[in-house]
BASE-944000 format. One record per atom (N, C-alpha, C, O): residue number from 1; residue in one letter; chain; atom name; x, y, z. Coordinates in steps of 0.05 Angstrom, whole numbers, always signed. Layout:
! residues N
- NUM | a | A | CA | X | Y | Z
...
***
This chain:
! residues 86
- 1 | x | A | N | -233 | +71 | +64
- 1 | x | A | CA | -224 | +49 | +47
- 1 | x | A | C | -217 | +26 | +65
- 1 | x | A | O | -196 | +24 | +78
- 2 | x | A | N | -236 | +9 | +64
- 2 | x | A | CA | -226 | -21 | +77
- 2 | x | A | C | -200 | -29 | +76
- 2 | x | A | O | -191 | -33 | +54
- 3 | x | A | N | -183 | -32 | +97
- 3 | x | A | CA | -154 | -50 | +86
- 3 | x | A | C | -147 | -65 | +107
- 3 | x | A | O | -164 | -68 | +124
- 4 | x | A | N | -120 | -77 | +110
- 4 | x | A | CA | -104 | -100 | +125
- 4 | x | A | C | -77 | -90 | +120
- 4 | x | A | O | -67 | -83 | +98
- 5 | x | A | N | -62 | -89 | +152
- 5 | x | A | CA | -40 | -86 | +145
- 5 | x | A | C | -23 | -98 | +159
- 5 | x | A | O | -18 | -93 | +182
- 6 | x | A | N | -8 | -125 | +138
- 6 | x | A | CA | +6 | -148 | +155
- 6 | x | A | C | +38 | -138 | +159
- 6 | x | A | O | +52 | -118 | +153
- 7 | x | A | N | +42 | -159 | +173
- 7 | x | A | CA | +80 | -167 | +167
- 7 | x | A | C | +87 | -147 | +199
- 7 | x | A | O | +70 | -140 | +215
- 8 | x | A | N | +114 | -141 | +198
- 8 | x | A | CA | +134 | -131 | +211
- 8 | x | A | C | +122 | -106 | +210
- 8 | x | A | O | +108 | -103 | +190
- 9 | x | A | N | +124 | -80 | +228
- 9 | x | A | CA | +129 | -56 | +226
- 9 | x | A | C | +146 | -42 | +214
- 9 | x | A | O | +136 | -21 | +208
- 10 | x | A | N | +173 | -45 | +205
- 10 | x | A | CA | +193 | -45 | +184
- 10 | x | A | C | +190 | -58 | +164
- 10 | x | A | O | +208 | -49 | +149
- 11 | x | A | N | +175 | -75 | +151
- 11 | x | A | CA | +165 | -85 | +131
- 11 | x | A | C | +142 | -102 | +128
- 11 | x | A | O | +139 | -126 | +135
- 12 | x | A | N | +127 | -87 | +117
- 12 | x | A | CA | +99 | -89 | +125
- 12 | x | A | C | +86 | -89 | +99
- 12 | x | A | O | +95 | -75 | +81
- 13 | x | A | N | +59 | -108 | +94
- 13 | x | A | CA | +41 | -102 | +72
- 13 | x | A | C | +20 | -85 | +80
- 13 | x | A | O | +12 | -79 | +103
- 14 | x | A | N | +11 | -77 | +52
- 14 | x | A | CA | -10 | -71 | +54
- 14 | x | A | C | -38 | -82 | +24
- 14 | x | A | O | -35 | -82 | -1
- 15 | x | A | N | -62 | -91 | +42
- 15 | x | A | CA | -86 | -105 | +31
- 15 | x | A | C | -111 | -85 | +27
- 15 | x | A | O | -125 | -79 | +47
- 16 | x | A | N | -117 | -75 | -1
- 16 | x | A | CA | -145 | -70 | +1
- 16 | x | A | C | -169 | -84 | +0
- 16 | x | A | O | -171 | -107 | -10
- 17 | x | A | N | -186 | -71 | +10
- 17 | x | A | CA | -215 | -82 | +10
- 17 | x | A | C | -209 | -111 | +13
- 17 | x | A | O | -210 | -125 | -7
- 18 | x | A | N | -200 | -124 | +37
- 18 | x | A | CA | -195 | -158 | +42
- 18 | x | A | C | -220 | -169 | +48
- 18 | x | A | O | -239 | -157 | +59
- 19 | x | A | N | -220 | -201 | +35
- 19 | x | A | CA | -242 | -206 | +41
- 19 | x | A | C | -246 | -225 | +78
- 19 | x | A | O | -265 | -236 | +88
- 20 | x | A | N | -217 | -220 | +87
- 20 | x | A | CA | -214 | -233 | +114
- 20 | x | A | C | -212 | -210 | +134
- 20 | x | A | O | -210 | -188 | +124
- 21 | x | A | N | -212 | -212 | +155
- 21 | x | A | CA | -206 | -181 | +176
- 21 | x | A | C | -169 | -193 | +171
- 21 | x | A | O | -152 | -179 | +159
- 22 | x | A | N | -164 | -219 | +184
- 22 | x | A | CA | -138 | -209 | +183
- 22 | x | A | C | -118 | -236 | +173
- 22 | x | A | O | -105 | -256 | +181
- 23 | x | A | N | -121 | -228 | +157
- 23 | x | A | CA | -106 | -238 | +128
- 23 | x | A | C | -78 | -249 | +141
- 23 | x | A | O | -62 | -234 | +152
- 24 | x | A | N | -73 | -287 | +136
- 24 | x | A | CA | -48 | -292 | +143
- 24 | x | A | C | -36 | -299 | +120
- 24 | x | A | O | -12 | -293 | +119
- 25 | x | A | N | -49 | -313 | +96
- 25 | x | A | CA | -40 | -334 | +79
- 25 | x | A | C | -40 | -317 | +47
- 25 | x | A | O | -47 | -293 | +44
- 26 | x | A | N | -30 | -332 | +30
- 26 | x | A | CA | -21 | -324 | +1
- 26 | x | A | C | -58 | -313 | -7
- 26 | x | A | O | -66 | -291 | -14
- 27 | x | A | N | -76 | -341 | -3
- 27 | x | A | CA | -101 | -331 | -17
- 27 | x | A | C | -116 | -317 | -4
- 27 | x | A | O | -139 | -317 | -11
- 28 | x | A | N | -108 | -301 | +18
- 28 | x | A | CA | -123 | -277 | +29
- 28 | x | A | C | -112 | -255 | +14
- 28 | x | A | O | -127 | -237 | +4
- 29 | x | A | N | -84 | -255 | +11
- 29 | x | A | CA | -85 | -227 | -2
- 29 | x | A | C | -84 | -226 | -29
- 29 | x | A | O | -80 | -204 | -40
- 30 | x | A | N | -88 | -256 | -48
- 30 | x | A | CA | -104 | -240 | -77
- 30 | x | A | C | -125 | -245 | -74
- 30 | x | A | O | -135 | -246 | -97
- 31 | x | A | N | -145 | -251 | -52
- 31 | x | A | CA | -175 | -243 | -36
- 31 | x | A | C | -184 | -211 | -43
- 31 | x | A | O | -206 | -200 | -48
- 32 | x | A | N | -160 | -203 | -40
- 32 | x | A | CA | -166 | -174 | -34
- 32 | x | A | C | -164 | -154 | -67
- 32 | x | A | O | -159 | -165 | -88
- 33 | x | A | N | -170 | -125 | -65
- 33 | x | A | CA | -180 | -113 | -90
- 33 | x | A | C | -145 | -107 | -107
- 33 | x | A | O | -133 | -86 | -106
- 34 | x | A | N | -136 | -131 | -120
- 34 | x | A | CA | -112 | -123 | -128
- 34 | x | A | C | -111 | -109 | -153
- 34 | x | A | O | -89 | -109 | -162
- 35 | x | A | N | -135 | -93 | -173
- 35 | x | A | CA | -138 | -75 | -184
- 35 | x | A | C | -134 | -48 | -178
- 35 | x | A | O | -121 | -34 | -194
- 36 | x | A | N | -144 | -39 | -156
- 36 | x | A | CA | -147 | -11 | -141
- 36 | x | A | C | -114 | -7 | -125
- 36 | x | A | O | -105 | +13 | -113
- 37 | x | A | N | -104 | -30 | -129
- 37 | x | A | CA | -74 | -30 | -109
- 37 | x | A | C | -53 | -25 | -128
- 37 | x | A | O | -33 | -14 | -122
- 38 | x | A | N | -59 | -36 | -154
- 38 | x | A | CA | -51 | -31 | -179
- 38 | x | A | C | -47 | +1 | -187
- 38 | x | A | O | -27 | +12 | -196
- 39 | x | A | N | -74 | +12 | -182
- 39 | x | A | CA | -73 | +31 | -197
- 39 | x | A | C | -65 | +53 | -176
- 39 | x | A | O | -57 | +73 | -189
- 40 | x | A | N | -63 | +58 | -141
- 40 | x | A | CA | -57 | +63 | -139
- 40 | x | A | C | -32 | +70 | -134
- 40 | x | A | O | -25 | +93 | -127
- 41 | x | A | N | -16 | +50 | -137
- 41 | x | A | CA | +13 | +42 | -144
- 41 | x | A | C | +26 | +58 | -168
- 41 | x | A | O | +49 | +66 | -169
- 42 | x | A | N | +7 | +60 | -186
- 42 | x | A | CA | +11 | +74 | -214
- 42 | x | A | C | +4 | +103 | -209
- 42 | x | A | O | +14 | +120 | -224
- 43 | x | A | N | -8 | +109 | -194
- 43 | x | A | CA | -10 | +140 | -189
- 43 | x | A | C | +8 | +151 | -169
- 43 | x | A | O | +7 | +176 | -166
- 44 | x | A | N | +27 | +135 | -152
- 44 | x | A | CA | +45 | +134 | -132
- 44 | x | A | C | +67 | +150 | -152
- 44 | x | A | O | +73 | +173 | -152
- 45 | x | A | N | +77 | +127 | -169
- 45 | x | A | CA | +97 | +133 | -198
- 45 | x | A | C | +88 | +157 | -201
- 45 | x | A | O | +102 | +171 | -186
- 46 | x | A | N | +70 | +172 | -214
- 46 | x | A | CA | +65 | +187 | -223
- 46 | x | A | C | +71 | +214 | -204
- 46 | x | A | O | +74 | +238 | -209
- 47 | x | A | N | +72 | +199 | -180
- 47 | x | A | CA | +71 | +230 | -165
- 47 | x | A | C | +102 | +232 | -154
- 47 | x | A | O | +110 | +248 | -137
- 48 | x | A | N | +120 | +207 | -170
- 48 | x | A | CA | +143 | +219 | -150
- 48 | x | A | C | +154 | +192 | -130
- 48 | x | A | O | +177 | +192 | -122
- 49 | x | A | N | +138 | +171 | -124
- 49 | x | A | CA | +146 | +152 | -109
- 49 | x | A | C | +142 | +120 | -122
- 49 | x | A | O | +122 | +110 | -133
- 50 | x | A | N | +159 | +112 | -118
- 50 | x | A | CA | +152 | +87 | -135
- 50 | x | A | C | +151 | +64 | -106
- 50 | x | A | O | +162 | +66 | -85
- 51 | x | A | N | +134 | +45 | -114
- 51 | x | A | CA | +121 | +24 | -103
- 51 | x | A | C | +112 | +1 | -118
- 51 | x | A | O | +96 | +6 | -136
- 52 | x | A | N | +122 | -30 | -114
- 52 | x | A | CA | +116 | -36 | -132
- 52 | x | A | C | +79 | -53 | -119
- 52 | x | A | O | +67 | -59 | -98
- 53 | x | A | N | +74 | -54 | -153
- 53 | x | A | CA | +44 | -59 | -162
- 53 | x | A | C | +26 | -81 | -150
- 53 | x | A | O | +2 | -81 | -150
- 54 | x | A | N | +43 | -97 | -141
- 54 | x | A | CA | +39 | -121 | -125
- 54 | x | A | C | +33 | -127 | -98
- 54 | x | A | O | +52 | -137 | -87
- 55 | x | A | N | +9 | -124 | -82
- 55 | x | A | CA | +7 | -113 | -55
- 55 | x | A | C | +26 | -136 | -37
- 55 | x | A | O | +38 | -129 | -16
- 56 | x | A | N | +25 | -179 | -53
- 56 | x | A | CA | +43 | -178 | -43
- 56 | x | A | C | +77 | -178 | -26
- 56 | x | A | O | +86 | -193 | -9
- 57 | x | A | N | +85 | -159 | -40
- 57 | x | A | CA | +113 | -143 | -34
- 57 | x | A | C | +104 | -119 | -20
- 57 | x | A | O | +87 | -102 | -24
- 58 | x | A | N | +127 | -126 | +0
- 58 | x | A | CA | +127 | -107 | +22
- 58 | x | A | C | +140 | -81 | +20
- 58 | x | A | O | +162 | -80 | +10
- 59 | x | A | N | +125 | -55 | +31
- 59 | x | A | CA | +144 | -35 | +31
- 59 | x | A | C | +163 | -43 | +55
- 59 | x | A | O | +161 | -63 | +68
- 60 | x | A | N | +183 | -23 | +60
- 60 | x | A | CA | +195 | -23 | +78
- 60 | x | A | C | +207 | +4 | +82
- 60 | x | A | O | +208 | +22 | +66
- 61 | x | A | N | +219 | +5 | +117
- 61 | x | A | CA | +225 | +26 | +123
- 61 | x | A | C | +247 | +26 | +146
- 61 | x | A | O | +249 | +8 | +163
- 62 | x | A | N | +262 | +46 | +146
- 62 | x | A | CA | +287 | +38 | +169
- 62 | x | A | C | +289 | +72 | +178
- 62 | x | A | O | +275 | +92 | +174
- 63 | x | A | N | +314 | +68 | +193
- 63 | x | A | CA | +321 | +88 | +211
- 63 | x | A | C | +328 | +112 | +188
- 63 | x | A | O | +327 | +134 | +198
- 64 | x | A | N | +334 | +110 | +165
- 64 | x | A | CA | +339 | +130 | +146
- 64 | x | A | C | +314 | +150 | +139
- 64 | x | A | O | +314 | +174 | +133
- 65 | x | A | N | +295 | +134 | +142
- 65 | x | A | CA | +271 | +155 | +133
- 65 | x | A | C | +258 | +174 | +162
- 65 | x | A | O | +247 | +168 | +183
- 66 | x | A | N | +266 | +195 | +149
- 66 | x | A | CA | +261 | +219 | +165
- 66 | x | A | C | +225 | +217 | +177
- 66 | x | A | O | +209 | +205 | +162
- 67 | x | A | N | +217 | +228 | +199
- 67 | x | A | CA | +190 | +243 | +193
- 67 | x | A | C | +177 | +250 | +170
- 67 | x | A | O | +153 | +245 | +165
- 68 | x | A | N | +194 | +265 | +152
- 68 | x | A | CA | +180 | +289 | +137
- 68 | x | A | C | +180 | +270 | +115
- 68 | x | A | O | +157 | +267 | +106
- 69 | x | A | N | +199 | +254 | +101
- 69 | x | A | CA | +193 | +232 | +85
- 69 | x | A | C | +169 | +218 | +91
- 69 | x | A | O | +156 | +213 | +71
- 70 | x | A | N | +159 | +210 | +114
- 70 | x | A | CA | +137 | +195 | +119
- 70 | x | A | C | +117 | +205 | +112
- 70 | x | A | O | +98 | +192 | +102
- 71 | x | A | N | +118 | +233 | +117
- 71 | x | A | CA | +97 | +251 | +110
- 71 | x | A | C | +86 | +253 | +90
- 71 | x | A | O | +63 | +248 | +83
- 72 | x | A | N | +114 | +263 | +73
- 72 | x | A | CA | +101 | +262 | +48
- 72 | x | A | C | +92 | +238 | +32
- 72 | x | A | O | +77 | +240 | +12
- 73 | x | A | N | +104 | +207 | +43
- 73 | x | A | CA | +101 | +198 | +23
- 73 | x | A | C | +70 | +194 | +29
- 73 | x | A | O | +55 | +192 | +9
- 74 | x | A | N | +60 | +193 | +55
- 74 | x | A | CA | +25 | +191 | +70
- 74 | x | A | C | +15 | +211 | +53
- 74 | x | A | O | +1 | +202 | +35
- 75 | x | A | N | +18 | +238 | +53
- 75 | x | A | CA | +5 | +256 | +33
- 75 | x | A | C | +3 | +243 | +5
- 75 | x | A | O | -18 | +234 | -6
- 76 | x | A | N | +23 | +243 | -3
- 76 | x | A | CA | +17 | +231 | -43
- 76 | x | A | C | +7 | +204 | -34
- 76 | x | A | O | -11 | +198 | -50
- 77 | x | A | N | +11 | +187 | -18
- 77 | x | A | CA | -5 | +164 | -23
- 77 | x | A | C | -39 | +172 | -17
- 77 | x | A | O | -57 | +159 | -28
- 78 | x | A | N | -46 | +195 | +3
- 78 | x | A | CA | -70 | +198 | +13
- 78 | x | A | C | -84 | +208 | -23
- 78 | x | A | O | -105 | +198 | -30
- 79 | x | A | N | -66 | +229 | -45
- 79 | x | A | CA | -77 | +232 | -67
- 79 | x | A | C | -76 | +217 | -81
- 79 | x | A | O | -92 | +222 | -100
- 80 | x | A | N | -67 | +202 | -82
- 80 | x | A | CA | -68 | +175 | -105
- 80 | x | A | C | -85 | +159 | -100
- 80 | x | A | O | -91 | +148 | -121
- 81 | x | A | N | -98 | +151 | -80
- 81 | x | A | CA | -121 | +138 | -70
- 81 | x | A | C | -146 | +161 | -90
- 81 | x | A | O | -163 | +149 | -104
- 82 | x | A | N | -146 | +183 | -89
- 82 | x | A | CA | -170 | +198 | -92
- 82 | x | A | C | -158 | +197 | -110
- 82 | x | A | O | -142 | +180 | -100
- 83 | x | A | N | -147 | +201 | -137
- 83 | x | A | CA | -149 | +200 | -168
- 83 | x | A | C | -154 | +173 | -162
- 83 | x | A | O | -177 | +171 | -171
- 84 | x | A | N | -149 | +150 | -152
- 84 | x | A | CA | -148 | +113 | -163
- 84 | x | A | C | -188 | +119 | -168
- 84 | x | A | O | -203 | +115 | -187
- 85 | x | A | N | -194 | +131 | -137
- 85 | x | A | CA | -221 | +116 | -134
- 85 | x | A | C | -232 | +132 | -160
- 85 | x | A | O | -249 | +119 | -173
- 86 | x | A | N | -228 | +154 | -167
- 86 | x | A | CA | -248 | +171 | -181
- 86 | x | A | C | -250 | +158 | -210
- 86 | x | A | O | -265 | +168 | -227
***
């Protein structure tokens, strides 16, 4: 899956399918597939993690989140991608 991933390392976006390699400005990233970011956002919810729908708003992350939090949230985001695309 094509993406871009701007901002800070601690808070950071994320862009699918962009239509720039590397996306600085507001109209690169609704450039990008903000349907599929949508929905996998909505299958995120579903599994337990919420994110909001809007690619862009940034997640973020600090010294609180463990390894194993990262993990999992990489796992359920890795399945929510595969229900979005199907």
């Amino acid at each position: 899956l094509a993406h871009a991933v701007t901002g800070h390392p601690s808070m950071f976006g994320l862009l699918l399918e962009p239509r720039v390699e590397k996306p600085r400005a507001y109209r690169d990233a609704i450039g990008s597939n903000l349907d599929l970011f949508e929905e996998i956002a909505l299958q995120m919810l579903d599994l337990g993690v919420e994110i909001e729908t809007d690619p862009r708003e940034p997640f973020f992350m600090c010294e609180a989140h463990s390894e194993q939090d990262i993990d999992e949230t990489l796992n359920k985001f890795n399945d929510a991608v595969k229900k979005a695309k199907r």
